[in-house]
C-alpha positions in Angstrom: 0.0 0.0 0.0 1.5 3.3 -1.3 2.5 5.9 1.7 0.2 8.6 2.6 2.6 11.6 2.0 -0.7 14.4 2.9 -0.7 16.4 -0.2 -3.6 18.1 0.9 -2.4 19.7 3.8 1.0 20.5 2.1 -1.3 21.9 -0.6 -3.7 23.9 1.8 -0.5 25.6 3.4 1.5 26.5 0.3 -2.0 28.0 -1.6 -2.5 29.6 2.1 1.2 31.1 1.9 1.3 32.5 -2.1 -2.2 33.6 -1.9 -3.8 31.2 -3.9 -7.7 30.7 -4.2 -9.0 27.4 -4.7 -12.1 25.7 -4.1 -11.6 22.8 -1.6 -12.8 20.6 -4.5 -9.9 21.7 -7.0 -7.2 21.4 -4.1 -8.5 17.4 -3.6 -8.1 16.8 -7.1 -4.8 18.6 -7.3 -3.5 16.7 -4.2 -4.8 13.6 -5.9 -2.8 14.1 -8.8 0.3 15.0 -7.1 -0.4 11.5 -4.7 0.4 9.8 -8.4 2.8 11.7 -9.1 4.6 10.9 -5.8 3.7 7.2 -6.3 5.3 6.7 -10.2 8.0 8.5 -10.0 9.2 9.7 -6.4 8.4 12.9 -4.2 6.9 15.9 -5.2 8.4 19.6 -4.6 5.4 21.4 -4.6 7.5 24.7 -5.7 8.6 22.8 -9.1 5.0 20.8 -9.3 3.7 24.5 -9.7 6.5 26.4 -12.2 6.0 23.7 -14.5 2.5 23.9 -14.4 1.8 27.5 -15.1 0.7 29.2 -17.7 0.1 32.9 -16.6 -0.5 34.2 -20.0 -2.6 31.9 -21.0 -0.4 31.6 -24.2 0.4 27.4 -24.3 -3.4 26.7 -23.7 -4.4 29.1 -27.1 -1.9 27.5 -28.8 -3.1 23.9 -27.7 -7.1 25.2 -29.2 -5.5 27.0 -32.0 -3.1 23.8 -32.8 -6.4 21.7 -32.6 -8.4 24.3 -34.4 -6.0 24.1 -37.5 -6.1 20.1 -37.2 -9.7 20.3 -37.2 -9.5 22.8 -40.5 -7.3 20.7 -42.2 -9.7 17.7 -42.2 -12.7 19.3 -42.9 -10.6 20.8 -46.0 -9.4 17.5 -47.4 -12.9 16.0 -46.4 -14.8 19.0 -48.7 -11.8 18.0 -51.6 -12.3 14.4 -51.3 -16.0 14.9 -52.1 
């Protein structure tokens, strides 16, 4: 049986600490997903868990939808040519 590291509590203090809002639902799921984390691949620094996580400008997640957007183009132009 995996150890129970307490993500959630380390969560709740270092949101507490930088100011973070978050519902009590998101920080389960959060803590959840740093509990795998932990159990694949080893312990989790909750400092590098966040920095590589971020995306303050929004700019990787427009380029994810515009990426798919263009994929999504591109199909529905070869599907109008192939007709």
């Amino acid at each position: 049986m995996p150890k129970n590291t307490d993500y959630l509590s380390k969560l709740a203090t270092y949101n507490k600490k930088h100011g973070i809002t978050a519902t009590f639902s998101e920080m389960k799921k959060t803590a959840r997903r740093m509990q795998k984390l932990h159990d694949e691949r080893g312990p989790v620094d909750l400092d590098a868990f966040f920095l590589l996580h971020a995306d303050p400008t929004g700019e990787e997640a427009t380029d994810n939808v515009m990426a798919e957007r263009a994929a999504q183009n591109e199909a529905n132009a070869a599907r109008r040519l192939a007709a």
